[in-house]
N, C-alpha and C positions, 0 to 999 in steps of 0.2 A: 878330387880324386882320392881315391881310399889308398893310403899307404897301410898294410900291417907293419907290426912291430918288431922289431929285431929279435934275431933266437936268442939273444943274449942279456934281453932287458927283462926285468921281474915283470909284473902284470900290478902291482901295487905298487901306489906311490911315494912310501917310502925306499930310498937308496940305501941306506945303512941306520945303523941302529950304536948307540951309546953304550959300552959299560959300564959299571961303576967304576971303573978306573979313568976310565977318559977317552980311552982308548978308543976307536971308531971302528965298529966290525962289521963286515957286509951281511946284509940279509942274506938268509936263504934264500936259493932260488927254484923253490920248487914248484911255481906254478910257473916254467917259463913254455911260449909259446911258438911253437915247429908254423916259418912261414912257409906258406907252399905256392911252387908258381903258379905263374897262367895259367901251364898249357895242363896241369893238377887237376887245375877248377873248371876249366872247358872240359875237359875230358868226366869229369863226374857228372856235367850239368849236360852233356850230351844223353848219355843213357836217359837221364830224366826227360829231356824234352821230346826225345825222336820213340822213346821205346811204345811212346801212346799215340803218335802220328799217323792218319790214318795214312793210306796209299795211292787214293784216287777218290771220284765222287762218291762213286756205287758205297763205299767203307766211311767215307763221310755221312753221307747220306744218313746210315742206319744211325750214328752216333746223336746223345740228346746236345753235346755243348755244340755242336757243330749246327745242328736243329736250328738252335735257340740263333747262335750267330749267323746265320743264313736270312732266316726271320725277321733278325734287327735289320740286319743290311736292307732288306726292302721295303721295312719299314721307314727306314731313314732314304731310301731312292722314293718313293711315294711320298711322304711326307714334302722333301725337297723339290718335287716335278725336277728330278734329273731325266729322268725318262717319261715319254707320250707312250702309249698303249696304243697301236696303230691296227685296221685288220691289214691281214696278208694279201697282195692282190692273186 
C-alpha cells in the first residue's frame, strides 16, 4: 500500500545539519510535500477517465481504441472456440 509522506517531513534524507559550533540546526524545509486525500485523487482521475468514455455502441463503435479492442476480443473468442458459429434456423 502506498502511504505518502507527512506534510511535515523534508523530502531529503538528511534531518538536521551541524554547525561549526556543535550545535544541531534543523534543515530547511522547503521542499515539503501537501498530502492530498482519496477523495482529491478520485476526483481528478474521474475527469480523466469518464471525459473520453464513450456513451453507447453507436460512439464506441466509431472510436479506433475501442476498434482495436473489439477485434482482440474476437480474436481471442475464435482462437479459444469459446463460441460455435451456428446458422440461424
Amino acid at each position: 500500500m502506498f502511504l505518502p509522506k507527512r506534510i511535515d517531513q523534508p523530502t531529503s534524507s538528511d534531518d538536521a545539519i551541524t554547525s561549526s559550533g556543535g550545535d544541531i540546526e534543523p534543515e530547511p524545509k522547503s521542499s515539503v510535500r501537501k498530502v492530498r486525500s482519496l477523495r482529491e485523487i478520485y476526483d481528478s482521475c474521474d475527469v480523466t477517465f469518464f471525459a473520453s468514455e464513450s456513451q453507447n455502441f453507436d460512439e464506441a463503435a466509431k472510436e479506433e481504441v475501442w476498434q482495436k479492442a473489439m477485434d482482440e476480443e474476437i480474436a481471442s473468442i475464435e482462437k479459444n472456440h469459446t463460441w460455435d458459429l451456428v446458422d440461424l434456423l
